[in-house]
N, C-alpha and C positions, 0 to 999 in steps of 0.2 A: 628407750633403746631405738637405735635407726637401721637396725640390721646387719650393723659393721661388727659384728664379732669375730673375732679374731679366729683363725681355722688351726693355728700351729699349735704345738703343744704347755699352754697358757695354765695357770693354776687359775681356778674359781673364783678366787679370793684372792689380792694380792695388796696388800698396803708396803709402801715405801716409804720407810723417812717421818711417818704422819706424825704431825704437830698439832694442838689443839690448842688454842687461847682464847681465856673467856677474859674480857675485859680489856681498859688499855693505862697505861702509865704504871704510877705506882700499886695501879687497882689489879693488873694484870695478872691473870692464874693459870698456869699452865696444863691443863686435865693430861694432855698425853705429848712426850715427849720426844717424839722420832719413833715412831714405832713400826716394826718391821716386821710382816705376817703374812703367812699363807697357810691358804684352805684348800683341799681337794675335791673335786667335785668325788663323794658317797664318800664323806669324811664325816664322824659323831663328835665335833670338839668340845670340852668342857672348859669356859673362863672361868677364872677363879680369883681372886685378889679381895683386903680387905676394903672396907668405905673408901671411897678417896682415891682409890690405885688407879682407877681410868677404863679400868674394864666396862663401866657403863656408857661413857662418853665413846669407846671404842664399839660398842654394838651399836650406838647409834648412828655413827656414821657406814658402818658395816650394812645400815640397815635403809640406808640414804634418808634416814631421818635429819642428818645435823651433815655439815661437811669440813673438811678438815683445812688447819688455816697456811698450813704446809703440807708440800706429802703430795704421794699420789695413789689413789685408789682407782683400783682396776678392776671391774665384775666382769667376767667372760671374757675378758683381752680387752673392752672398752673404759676408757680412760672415764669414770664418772663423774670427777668433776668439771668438765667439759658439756657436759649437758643440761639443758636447760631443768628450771625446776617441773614442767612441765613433765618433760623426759625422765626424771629422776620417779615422781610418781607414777609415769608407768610402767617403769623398771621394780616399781615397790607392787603391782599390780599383780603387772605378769608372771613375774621369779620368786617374789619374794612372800613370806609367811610370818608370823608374830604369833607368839604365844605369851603371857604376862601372868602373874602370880596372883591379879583379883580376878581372872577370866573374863573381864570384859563385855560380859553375854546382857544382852537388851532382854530384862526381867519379865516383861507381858508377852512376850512370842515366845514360840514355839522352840523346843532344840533344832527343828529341821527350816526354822522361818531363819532362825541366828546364823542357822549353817549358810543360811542361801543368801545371806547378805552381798559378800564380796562376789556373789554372780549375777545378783544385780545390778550392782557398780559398774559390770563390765556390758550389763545390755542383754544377757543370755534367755531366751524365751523358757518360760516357767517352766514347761516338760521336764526341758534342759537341768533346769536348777533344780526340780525336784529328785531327778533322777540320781544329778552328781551329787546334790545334800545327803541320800537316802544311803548313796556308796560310799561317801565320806563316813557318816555315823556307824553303818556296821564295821568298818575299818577301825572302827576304837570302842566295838565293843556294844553300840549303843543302838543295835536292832532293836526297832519295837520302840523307842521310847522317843520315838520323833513328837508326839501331839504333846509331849510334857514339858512345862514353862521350866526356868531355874528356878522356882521356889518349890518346886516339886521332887528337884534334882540333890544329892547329897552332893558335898564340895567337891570329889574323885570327880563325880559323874558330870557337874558343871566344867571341869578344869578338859572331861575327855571331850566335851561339845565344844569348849572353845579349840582344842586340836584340829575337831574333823574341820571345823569353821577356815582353821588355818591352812589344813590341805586339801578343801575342796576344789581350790585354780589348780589344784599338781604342781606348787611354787619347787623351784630347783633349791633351796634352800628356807630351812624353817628355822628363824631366831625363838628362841625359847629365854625369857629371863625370871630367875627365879620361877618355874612354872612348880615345884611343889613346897614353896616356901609357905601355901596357908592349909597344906595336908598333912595331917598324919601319916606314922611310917608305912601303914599298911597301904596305904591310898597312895604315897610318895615312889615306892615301887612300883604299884599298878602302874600308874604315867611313867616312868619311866622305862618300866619295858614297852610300853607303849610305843615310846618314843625310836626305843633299841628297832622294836619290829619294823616301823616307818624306814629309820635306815637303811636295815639289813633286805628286806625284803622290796621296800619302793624304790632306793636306791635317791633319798630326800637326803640331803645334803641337812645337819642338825649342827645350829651353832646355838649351846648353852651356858648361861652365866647363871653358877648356885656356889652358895656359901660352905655346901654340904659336901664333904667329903665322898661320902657314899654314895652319893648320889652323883658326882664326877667321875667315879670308879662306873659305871656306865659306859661312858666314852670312853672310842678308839684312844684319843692325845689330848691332856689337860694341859693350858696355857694359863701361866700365873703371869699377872700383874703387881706391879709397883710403882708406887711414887711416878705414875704416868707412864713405865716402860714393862716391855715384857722382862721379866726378870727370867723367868726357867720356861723349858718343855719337857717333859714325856709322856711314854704312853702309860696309859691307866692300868689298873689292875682289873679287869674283862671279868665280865657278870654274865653269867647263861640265862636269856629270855625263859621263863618258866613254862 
């Protein structure tokens, strides 16, 4: 990002038209097919579609992992395909969050070394990092249990470290994919009110892709995919944080 974010009244999220093609001639596949979306900033969205539908190809460029081969994506009024990949990574830096369904947590360190990873990346002197790692962890629960590796950790409580990990920079938006697809139900609701409270109370912008019904009944508005396009919207049926 170069500063030019837009000041009028812009959605957070804006895709136009996006097109996605992996391949060329007869090889060609089309993941997403004109897809036209918007996010609000302190919006809880749930993706949903089966294999195949494009919902994954669409958080990845959502999440300027991948870019789109038509179309135009807009984060904060700036146009991001316009920007170098350079820019793009530090748009993924600064804004943006990940959360993933194997937790991704570096097994020999600490919950509180895994949490302080991405404020290393950024250059942040230790104090710093210990401080915001130590506010992130009690934020999901896990005061006290900064010195313990993930092999120490049950799945709930690896899945709630890789969270704080994901909202230690204060990203404006946190992609969640599948994040309680290797929990059981009781541990699938933990994170997910998790998640609800980040929302409601941080005011973190939460884009999620689960298979799970109940678990999209969470989210503010569930967006189903098809065959590369968004097919339906509405809102979810609303769950009280416990």
């Amino acid at each position: 990002m170069d500063g030019t974010v837009a000041t009028d009244r812009t959605s957070l999220i804006e895709l136009r038209g996006v097109t996605k093609t992996y391949g060329t001639g007869t090889a060609a596949m089309q993941a997403l097919r004109g897809v036209d979306l918007r996010i609000e900033s302190g919006e809880f969205v749930a993706v949903m579609g089966p294999s195949g539908s494009g919902k994954s190809t669409c958080m990845n460029i959502l999440g300027c992992l991948d870019t789109p081969t038509v179309g135009s994506y807009r984060f904060m009024g700036v146009e991001v395909g316009t920007l170098s990949r350079d820019q793009r990574a530090l748009l993924r830096r600064q804004y943006l969050g990940f959360v993933f369904q194997g937790f991704n947590l570096l097994n020999r360190t600490t919950a509180l070394e895994n949490v302080e990873l991405p404020l290393v990346y950024r250059g942040e002197p230790i104090a710093t990092r210990h401080r915001k790692a130590r506010e992130a962890l009690a934020a999901v629960g896990l005061a006290g249990w900064e010195d313990h590796t993930p092999g120490e950790l049950s799945g709930g409580q690896q899945q709630r470290v890789a969270i704080a990990r994901a909202i230690v920079t204060q990203p404006a938006v946190l992609f969640a994919d599948e994040p309680t697809g290797s929990l059981d139900t009781t541990r699938s609701r933990e994170i997910m009110e998790i998640l609800t409270t980040l929302n409601r109370e941080q005011g973190i912008t939460v884009v999620m892709v689960t298979h799970e019904q109940d678990m999209a009944n969470y989210a503010r508005r569930t967006v189903h995919f098809l065959d590369g396009l968004v097919m339906a919207e509405h809102a979810a049926e609303q769950k009280e944080v416990q």
